[in-house]
C-alpha positions as CSV (number, residue, x, y, z in Angstrom):
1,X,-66.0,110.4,71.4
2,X,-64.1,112.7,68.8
3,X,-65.9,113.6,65.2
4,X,-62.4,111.8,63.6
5,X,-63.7,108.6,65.3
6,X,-66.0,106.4,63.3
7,X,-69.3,105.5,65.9
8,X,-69.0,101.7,65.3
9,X,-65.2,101.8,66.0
10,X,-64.6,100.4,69.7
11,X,-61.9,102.2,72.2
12,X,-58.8,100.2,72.4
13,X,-58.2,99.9,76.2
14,X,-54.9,101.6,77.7
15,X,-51.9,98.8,77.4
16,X,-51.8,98.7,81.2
17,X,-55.9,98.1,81.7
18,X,-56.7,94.9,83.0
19,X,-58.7,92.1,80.8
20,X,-61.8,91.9,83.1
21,X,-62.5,88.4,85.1
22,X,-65.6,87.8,82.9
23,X,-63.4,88.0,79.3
24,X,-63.1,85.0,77.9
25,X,-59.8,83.9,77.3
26,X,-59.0,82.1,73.8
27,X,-58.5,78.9,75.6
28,X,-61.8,78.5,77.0
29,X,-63.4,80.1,73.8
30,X,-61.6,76.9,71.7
31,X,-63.4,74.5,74.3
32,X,-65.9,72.0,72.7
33,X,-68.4,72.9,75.1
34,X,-68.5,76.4,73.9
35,X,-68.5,75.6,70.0
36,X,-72.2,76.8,68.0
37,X,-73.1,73.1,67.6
38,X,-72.6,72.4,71.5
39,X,-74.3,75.7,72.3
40,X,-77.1,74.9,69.6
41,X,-77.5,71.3,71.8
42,X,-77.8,72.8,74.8
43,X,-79.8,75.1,73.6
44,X,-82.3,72.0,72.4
45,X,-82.3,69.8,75.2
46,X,-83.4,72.8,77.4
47,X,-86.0,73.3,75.1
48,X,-87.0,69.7,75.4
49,X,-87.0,69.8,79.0
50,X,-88.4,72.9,79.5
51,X,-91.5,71.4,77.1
52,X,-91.9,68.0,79.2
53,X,-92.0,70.4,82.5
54,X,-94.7,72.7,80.3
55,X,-96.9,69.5,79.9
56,X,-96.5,68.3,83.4
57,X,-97.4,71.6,84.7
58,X,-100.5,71.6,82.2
59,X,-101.4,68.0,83.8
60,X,-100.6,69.2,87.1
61,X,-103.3,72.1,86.8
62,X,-106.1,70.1,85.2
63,X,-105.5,67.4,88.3
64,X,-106.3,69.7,90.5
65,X,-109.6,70.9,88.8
66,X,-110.8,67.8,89.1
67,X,-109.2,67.3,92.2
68,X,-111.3,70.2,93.5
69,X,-114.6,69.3,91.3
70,X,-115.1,66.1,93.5
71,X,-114.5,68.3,96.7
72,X,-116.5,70.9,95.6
73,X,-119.1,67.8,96.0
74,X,-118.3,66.6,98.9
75,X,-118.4,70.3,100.3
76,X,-122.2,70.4,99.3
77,X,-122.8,67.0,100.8
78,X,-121.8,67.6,104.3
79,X,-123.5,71.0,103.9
80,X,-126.5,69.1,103.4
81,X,-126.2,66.9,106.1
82,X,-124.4,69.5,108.7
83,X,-121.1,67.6,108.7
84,X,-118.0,69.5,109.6
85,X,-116.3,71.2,107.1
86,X,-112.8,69.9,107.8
87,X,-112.4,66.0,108.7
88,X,-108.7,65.6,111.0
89,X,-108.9,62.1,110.4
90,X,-109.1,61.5,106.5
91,X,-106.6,64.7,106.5
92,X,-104.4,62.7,108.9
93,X,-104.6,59.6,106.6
94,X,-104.2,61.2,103.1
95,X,-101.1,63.4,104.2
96,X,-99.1,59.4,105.8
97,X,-100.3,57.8,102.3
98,X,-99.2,60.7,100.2
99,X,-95.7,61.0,102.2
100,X,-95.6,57.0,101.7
101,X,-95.9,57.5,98.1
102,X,-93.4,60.7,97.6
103,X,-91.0,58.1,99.6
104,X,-91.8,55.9,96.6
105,X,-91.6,57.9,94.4
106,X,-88.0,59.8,95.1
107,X,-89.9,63.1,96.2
108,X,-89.4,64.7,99.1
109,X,-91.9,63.7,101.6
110,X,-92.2,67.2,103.8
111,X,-92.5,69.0,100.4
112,X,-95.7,66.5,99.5
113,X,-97.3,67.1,102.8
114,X,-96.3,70.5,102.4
115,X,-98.2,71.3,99.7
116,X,-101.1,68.5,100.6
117,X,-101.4,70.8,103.5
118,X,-102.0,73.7,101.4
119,X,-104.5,71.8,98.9
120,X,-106.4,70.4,102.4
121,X,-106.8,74.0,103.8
122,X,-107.8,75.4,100.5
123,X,-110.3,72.9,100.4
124,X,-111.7,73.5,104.2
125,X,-111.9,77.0,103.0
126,X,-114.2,76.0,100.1
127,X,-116.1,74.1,102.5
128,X,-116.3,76.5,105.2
129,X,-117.8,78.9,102.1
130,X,-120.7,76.1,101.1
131,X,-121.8,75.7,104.8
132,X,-121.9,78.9,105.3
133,X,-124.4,79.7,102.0
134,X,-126.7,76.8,103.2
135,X,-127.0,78.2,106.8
């Protein structure tokens, strides 16, 4: 940049310089959907969506403490009584009912078993920790 040209004064481009693909042009900048107020909706119901997903998650995570509360118990009790920590039978069971209700429910069933599956393990492992302290 010259000293003759202010710091706040942009370079005009060459005549011959292409506008680049990302410029908008003044047709799309007139469209409604670009406009402050449409942006300013957007911009809104993301925020109330976004919150409603924030509260879900927050439920989500306090299901699961109590979720794993009650097999935290159930870990101790077959401890006590030398039951296996990992039951293929109930596991079998839970993951048809839960892919019967994620059917119900409009969620993809392999993602609900998918992630049952995950819980379930997590859960053995916790198990697998109890026994192992009251051996």
């Amino acid at each position: 940049m010259s000293d003759s040209t202010p710091a706040s004064a942009p370079t005009p481009a060459p005549a011959s310089a292409p506008t680049p693909a990302s410029a908008p042009t003044p047709a799309a900048e007139e469209t409604p959907a670009s406009s402050p107020a449409a942006d300013e909706a957007v911009r809104t119901e993301l925020t109330r969506l976004r919150d409603s997903i924030d509260n879900i998650d927050a439920a989500v995570v306090h299901m699961l403490a109590e979720r794993f509360k009650c097999t935290q118990q159930v870990g101790v009790l077959k401890a006590a009584h030398q039951l296996p920590p990992a039951d293929p039978a109930r596991e079998a069971r839970q993951i048809a009912r839960l892919r019967e209700l994620a059917e119900s429910a409009k969620l993809d069933p392999a993602f609900a078993e998918k992630l049952l599956n995950f819980i379930i393990a997590e859960v053995i492992r916790h198990h697998e920790t109890i026994a192992d302290g009251t051996r």
